[in-house]
Gaussian input, Z-matrix of N, CA and C with variables (Angstrom, degrees):
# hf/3-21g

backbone

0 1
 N
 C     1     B1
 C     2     B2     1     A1
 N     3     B3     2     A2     1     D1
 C     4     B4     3     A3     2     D2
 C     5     B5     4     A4     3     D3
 N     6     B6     5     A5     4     D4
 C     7     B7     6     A6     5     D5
 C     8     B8     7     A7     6     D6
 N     9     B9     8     A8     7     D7
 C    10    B10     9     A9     8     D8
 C    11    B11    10    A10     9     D9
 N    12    B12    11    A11    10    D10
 C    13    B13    12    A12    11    D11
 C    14    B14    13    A13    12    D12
 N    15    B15    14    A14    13    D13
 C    16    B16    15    A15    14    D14
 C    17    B17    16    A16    15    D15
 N    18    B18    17    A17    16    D16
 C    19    B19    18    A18    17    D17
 C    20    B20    19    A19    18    D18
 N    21    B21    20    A20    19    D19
 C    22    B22    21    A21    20    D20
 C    23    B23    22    A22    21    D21
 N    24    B24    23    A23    22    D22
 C    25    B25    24    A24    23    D23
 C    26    B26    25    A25    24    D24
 N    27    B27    26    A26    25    D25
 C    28    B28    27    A27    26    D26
 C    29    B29    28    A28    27    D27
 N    30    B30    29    A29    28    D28
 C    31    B31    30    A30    29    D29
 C    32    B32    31    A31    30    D30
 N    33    B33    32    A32    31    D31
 C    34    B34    33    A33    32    D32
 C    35    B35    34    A34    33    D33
 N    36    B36    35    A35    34    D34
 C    37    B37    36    A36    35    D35
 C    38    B38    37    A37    36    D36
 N    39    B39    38    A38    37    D37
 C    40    B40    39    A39    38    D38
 C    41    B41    40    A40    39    D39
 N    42    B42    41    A41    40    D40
 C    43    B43    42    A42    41    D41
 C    44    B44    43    A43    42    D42
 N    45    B45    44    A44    43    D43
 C    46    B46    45    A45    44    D44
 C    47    B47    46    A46    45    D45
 N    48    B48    47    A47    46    D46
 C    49    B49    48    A48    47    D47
 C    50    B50    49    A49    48    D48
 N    51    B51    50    A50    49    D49
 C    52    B52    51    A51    50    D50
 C    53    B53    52    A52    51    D51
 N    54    B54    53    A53    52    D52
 C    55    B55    54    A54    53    D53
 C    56    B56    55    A55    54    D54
 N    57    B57    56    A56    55    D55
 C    58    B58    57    A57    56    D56
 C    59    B59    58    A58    57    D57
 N    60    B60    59    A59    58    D58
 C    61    B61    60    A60    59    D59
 C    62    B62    61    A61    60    D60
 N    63    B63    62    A62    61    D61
 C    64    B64    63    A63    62    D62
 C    65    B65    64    A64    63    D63
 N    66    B66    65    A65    64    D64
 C    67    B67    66    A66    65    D65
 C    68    B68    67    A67    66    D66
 N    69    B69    68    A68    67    D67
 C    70    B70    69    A69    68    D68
 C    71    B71    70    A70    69    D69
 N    72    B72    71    A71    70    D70
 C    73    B73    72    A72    71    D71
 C    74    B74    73    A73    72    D72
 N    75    B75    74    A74    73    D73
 C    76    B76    75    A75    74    D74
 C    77    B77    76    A76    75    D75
 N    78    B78    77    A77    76    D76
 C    79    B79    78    A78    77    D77
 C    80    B80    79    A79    78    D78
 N    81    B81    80    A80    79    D79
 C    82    B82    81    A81    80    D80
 C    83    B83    82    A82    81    D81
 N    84    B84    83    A83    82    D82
 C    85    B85    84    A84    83    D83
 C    86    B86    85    A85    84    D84
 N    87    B87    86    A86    85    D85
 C    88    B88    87    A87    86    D86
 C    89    B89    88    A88    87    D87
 N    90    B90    89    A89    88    D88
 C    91    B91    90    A90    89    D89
 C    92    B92    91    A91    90    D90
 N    93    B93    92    A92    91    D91
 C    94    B94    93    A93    92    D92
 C    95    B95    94    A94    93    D93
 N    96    B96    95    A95    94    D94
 C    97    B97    96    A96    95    D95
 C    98    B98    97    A97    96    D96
 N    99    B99    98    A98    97    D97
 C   100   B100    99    A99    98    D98
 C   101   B101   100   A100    99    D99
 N   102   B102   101   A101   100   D100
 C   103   B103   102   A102   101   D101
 C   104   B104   103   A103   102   D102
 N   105   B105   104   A104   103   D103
 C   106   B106   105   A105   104   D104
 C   107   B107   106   A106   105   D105
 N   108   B108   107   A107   106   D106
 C   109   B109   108   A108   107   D107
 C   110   B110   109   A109   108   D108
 N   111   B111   110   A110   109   D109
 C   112   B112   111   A111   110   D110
 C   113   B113   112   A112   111   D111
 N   114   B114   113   A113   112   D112
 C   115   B115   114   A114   113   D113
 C   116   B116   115   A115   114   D114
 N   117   B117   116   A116   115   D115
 C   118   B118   117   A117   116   D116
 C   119   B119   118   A118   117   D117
 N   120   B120   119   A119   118   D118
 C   121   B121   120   A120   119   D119
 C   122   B122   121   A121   120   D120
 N   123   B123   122   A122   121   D121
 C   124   B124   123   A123   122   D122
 C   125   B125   124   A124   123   D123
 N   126   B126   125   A125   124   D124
 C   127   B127   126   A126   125   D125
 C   128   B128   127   A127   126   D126
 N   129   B129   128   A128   127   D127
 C   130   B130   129   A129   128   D128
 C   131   B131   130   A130   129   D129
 N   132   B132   131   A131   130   D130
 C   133   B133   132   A132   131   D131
 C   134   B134   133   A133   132   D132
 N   135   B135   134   A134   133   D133
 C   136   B136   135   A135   134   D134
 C   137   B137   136   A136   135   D135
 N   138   B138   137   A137   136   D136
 C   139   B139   138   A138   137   D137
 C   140   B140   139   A139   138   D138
 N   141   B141   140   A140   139   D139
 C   142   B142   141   A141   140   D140
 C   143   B143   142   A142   141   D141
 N   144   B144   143   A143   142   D142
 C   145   B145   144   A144   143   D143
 C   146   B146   145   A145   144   D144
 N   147   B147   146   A146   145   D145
 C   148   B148   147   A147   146   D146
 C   149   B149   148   A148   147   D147
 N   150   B150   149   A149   148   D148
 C   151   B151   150   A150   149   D149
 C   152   B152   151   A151   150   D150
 N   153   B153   152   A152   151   D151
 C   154   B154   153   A153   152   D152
 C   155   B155   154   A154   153   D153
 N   156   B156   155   A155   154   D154
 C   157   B157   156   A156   155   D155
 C   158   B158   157   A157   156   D156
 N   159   B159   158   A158   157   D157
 C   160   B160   159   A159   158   D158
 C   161   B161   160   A160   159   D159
 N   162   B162   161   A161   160   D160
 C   163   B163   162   A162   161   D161
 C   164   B164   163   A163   162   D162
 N   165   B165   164   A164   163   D163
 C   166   B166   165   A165   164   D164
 C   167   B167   166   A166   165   D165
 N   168   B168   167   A167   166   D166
 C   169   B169   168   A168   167   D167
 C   170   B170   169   A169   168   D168
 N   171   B171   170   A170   169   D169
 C   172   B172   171   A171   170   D170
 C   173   B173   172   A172   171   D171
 N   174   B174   173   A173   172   D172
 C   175   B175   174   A174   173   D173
 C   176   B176   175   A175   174   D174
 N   177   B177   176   A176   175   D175
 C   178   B178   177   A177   176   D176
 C   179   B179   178   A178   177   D177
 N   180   B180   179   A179   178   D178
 C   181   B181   180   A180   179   D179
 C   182   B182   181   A181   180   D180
 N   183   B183   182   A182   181   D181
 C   184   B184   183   A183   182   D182
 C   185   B185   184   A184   183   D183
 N   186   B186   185   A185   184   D184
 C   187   B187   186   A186   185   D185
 C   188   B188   187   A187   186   D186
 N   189   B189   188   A188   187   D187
 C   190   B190   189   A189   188   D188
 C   191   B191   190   A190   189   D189
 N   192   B192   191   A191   190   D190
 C   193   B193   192   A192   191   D191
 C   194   B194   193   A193   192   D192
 N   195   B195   194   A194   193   D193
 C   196   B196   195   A195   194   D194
 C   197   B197   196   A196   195   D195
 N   198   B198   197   A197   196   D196
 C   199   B199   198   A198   197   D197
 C   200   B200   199   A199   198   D198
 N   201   B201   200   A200   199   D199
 C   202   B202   201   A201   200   D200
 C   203   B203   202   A202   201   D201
 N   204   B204   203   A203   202   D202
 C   205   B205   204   A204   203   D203
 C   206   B206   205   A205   204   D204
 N   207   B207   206   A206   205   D205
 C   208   B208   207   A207   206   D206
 C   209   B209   208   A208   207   D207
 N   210   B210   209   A209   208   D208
 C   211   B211   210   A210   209   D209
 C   212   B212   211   A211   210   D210
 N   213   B213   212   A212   211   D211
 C   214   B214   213   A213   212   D212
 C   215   B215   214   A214   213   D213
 N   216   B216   215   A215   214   D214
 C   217   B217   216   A216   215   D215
 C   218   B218   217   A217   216   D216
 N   219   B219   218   A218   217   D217
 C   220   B220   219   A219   218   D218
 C   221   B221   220   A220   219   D219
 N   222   B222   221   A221   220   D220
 C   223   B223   222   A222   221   D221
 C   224   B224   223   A223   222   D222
 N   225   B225   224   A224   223   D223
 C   226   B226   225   A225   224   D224
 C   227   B227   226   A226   225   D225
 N   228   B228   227   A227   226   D226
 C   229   B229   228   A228   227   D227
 C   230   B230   229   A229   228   D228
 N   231   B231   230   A230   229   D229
 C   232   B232   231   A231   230   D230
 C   233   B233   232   A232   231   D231
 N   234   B234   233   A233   232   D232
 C   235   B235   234   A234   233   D233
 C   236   B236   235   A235   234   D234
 N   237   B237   236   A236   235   D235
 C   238   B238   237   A237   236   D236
 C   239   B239   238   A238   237   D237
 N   240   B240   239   A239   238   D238
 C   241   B241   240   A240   239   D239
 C   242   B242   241   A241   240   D240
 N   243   B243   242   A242   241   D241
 C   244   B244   243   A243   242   D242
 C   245   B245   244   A244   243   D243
 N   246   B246   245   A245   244   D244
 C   247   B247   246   A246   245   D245
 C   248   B248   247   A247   246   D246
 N   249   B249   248   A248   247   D247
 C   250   B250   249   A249   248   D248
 C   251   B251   250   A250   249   D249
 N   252   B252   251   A251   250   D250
 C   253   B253   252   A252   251   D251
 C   254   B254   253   A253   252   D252
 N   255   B255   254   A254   253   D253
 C   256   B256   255   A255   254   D254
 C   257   B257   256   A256   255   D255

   B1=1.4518
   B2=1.5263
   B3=1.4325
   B4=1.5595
   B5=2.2729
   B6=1.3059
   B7=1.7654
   B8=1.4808
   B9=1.2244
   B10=1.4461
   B11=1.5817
   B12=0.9732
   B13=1.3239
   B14=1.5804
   B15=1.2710
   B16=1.5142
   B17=2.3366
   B18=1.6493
   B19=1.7289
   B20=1.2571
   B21=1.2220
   B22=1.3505
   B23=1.7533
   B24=1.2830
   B25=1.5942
   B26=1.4158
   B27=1.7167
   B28=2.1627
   B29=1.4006
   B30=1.2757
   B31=1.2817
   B32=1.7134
   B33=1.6289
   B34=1.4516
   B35=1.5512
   B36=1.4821
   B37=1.4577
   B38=1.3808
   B39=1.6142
   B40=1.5874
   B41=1.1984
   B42=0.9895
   B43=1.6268
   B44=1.7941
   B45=1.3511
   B46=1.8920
   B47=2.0763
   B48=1.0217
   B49=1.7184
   B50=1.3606
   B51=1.9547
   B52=1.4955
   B53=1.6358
   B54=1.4312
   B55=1.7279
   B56=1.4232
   B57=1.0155
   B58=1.7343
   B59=1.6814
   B60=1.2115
   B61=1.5414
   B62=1.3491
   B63=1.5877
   B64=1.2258
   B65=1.9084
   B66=1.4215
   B67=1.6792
   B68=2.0832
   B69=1.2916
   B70=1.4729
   B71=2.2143
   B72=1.4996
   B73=1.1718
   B74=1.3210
   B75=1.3156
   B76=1.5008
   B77=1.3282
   B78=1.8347
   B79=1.4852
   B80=1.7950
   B81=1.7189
   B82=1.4960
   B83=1.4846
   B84=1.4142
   B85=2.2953
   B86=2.0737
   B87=1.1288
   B88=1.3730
   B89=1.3181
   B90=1.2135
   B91=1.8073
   B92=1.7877
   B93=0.9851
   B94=2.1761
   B95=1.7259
   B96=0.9386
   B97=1.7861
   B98=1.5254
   B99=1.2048
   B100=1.9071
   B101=1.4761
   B102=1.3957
   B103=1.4636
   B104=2.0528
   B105=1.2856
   B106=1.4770
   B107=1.7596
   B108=1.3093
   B109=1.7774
   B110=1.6010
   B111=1.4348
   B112=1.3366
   B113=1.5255
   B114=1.4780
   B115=1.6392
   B116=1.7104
   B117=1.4100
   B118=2.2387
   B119=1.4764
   B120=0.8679
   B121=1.8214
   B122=1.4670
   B123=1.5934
   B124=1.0089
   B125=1.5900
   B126=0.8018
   B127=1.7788
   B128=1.7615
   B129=1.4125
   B130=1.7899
   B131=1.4877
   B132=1.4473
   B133=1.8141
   B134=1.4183
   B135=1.6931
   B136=1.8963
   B137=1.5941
   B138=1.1298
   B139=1.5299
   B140=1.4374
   B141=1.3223
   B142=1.6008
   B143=1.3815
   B144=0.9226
   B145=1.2966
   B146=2.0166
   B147=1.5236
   B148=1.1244
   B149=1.6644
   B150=1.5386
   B151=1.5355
   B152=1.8065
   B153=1.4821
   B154=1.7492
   B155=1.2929
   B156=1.4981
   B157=1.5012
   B158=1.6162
   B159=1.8099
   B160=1.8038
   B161=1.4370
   B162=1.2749
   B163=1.8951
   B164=2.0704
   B165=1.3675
   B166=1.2781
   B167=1.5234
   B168=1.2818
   B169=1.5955
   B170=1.9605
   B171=1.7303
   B172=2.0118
   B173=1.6483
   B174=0.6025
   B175=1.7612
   B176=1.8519
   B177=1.5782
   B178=1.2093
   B179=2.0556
   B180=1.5761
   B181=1.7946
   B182=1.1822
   B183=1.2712
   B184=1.7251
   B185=1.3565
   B186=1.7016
   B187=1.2989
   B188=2.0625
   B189=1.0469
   B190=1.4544
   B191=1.9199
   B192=0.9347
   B193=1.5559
   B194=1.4337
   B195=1.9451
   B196=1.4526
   B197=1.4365
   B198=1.6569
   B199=1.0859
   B200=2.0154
   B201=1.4027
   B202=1.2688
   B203=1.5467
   B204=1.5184
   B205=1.6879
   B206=1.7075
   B207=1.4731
   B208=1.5777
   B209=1.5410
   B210=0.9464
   B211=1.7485
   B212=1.7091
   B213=1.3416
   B214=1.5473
   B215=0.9066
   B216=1.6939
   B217=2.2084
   B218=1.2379
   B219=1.3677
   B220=1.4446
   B221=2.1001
   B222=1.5456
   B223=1.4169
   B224=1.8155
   B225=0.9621
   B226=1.8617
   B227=1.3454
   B228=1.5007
   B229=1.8760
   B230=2.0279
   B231=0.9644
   B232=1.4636
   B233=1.9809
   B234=1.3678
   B235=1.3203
   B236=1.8159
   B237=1.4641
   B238=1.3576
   B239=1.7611
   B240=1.3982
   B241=1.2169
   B242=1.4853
   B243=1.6181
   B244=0.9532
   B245=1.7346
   B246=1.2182
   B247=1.3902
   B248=1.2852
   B249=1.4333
   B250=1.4567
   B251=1.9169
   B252=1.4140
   B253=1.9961
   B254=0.8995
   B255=1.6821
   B256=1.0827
   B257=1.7233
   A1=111.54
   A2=107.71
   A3=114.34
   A4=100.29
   A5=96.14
   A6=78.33
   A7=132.40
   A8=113.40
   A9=110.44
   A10=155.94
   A11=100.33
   A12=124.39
   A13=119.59
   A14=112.32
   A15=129.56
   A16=95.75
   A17=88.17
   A18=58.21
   A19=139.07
   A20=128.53
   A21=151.59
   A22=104.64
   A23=115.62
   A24=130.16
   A25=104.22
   A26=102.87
   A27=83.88
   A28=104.05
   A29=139.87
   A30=139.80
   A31=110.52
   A32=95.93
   A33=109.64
   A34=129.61
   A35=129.89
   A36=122.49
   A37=103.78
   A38=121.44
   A39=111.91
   A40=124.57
   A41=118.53
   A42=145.09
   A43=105.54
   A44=88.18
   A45=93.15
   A46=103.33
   A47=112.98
   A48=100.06
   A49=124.64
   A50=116.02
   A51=96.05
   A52=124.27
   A53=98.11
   A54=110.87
   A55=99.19
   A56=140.66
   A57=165.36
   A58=75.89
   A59=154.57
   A60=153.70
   A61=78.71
   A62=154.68
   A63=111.39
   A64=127.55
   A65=106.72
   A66=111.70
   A67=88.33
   A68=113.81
   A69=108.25
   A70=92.60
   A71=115.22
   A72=95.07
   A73=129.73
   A74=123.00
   A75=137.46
   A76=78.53
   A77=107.53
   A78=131.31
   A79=94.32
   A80=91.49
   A81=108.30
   A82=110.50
   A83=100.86
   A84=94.43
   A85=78.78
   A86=133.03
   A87=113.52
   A88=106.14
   A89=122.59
   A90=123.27
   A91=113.67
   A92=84.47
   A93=97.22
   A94=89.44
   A95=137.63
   A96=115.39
   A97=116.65
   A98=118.97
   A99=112.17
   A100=84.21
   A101=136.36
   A102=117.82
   A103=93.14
   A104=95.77
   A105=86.47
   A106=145.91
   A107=85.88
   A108=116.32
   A109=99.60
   A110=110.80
   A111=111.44
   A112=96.93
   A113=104.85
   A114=99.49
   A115=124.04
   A116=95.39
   A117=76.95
   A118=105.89
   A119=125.54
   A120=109.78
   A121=110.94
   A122=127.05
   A123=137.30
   A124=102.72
   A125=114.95
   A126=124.72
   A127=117.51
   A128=99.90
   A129=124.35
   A130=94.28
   A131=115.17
   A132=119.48
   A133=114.50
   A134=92.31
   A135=92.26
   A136=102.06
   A137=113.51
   A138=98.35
   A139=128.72
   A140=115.64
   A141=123.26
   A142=115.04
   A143=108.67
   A144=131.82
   A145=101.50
   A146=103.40
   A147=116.50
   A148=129.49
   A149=112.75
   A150=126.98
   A151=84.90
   A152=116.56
   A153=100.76
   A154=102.97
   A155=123.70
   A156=106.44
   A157=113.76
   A158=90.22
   A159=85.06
   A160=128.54
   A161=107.81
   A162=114.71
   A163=103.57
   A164=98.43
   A165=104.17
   A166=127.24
   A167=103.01
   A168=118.08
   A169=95.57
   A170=101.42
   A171=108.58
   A172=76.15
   A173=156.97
   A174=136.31
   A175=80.62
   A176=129.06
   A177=100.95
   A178=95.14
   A179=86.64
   A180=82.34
   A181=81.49
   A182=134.71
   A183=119.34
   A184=86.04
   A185=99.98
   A186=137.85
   A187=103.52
   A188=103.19
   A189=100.07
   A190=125.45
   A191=121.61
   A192=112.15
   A193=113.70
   A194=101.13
   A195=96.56
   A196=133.68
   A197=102.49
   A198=98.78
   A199=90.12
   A200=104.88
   A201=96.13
   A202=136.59
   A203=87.61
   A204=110.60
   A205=89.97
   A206=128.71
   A207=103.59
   A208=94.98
   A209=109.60
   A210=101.43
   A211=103.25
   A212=124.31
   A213=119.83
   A214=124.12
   A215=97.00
   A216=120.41
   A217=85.38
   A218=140.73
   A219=146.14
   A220=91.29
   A221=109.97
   A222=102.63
   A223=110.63
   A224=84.77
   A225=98.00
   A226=123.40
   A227=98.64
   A228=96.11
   A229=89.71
   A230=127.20
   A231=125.85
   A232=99.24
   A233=97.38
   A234=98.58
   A235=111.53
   A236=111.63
   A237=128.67
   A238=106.36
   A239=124.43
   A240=118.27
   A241=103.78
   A242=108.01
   A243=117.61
   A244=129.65
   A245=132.37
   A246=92.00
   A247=156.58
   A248=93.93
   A249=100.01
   A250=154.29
   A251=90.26
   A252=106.11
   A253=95.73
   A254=150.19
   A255=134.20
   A256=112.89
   D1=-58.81
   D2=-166.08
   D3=-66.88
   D4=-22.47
   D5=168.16
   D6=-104.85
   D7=-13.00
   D8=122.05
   D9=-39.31
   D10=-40.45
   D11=172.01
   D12=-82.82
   D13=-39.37
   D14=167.18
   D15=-53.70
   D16=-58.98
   D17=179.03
   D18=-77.89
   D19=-6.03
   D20=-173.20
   D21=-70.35
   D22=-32.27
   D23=-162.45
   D24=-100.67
   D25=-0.29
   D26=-172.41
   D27=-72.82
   D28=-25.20
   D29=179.81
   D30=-116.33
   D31=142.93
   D32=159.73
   D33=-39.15
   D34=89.04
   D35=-173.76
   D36=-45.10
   D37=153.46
   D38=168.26
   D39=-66.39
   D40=132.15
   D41=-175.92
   D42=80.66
   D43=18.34
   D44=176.85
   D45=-75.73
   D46=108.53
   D47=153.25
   D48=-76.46
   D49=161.91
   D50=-179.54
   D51=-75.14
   D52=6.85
   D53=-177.80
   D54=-78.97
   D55=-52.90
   D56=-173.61
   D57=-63.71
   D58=-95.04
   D59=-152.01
   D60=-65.52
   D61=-87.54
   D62=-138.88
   D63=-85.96
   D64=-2.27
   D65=155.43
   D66=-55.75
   D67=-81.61
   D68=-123.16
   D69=-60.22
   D70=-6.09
   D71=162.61
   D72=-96.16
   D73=19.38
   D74=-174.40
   D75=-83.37
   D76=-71.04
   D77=-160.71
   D78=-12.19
   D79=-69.16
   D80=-163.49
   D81=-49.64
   D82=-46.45
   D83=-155.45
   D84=-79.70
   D85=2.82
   D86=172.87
   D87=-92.27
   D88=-46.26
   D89=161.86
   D90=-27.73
   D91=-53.12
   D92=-169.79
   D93=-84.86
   D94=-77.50
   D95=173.41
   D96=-18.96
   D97=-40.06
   D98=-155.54
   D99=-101.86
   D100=-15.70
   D101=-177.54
   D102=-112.04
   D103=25.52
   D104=173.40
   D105=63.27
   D106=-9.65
   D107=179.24
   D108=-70.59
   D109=168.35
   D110=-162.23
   D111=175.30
   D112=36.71
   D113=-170.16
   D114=-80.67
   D115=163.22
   D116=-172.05
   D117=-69.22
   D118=-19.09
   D119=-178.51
   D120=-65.35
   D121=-4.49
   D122=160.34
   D123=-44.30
   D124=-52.87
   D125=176.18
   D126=-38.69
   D127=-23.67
   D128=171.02
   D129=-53.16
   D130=-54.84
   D131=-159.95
   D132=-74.18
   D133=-35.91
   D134=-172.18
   D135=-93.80
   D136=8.92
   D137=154.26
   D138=-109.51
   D139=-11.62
   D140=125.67
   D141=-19.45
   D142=-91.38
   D143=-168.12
   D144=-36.10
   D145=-77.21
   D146=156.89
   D147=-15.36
   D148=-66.75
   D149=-162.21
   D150=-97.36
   D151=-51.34
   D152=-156.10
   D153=-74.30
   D154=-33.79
   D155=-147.43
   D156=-72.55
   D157=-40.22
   D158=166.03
   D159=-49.27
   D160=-47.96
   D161=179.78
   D162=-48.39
   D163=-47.80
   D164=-178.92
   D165=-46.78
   D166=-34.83
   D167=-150.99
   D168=-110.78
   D169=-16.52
   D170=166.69
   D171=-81.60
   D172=128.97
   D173=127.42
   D174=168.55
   D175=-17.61
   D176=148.70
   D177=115.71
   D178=19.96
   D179=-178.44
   D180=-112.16
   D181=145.55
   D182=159.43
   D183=-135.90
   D184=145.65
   D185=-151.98
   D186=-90.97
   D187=88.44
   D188=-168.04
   D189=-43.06
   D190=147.59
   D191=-154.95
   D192=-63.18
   D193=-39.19
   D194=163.79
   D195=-33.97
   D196=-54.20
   D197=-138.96
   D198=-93.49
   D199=-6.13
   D200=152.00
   D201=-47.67
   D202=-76.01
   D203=-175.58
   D204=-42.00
   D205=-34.46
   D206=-160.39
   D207=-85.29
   D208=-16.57
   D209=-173.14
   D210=-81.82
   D211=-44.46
   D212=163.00
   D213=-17.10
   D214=-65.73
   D215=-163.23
   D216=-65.48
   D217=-57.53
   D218=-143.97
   D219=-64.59
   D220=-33.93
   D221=-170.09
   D222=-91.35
   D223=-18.35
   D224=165.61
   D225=-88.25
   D226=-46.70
   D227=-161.37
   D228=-65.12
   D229=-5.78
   D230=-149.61
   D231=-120.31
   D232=-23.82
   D233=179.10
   D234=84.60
   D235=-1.43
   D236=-166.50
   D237=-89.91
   D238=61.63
   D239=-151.56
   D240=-143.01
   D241=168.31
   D242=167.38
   D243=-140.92
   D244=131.04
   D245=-175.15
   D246=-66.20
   D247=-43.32
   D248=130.34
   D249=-10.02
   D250=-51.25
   D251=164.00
   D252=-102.82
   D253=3.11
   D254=176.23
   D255=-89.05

């Protein structure tokens, strides 16, 4: 799933914002928290996070602070993190 999905996410879907991409990856690392999983291909997302969001935010989307900070806590409060996406 997660390497599939890793390619599907390198770009903004149309009419996708990066607020809309960073809910639906909370969505995700909160899915894999409540079923307890914690697998390394998890590492697929936080380098997303990592490599896309900057490109995203030069190109003129910038990632509002809210909806940062909630996607952070979401990679901490959960232990689902990286430092890097952090």
């Amino acid at each position: 799933f997660l390497e599939e999905y890793a390619k599907v996410i390198e770009t903004l879907r149309d009419g996708e914002t990066i607020s809309d991409r960073a809910h639906e990856l909370r969505e995700v690392l909160l899915c894999f928290h409540r079923t307890g999983l914690s697998p390394d291909r998890l590492k697929l997302i936080y380098s997303h996070i990592e490599r896309d969001f900057p490109q995203f935010e030069a190109a003129g989307a910038l990632l509002p602070m809210p909806d940062a900070v909630s996607l952070c806590h979401t990679m901490l409060a959960t232990g689902l993190s990286a430092p890097g996406a952090v």
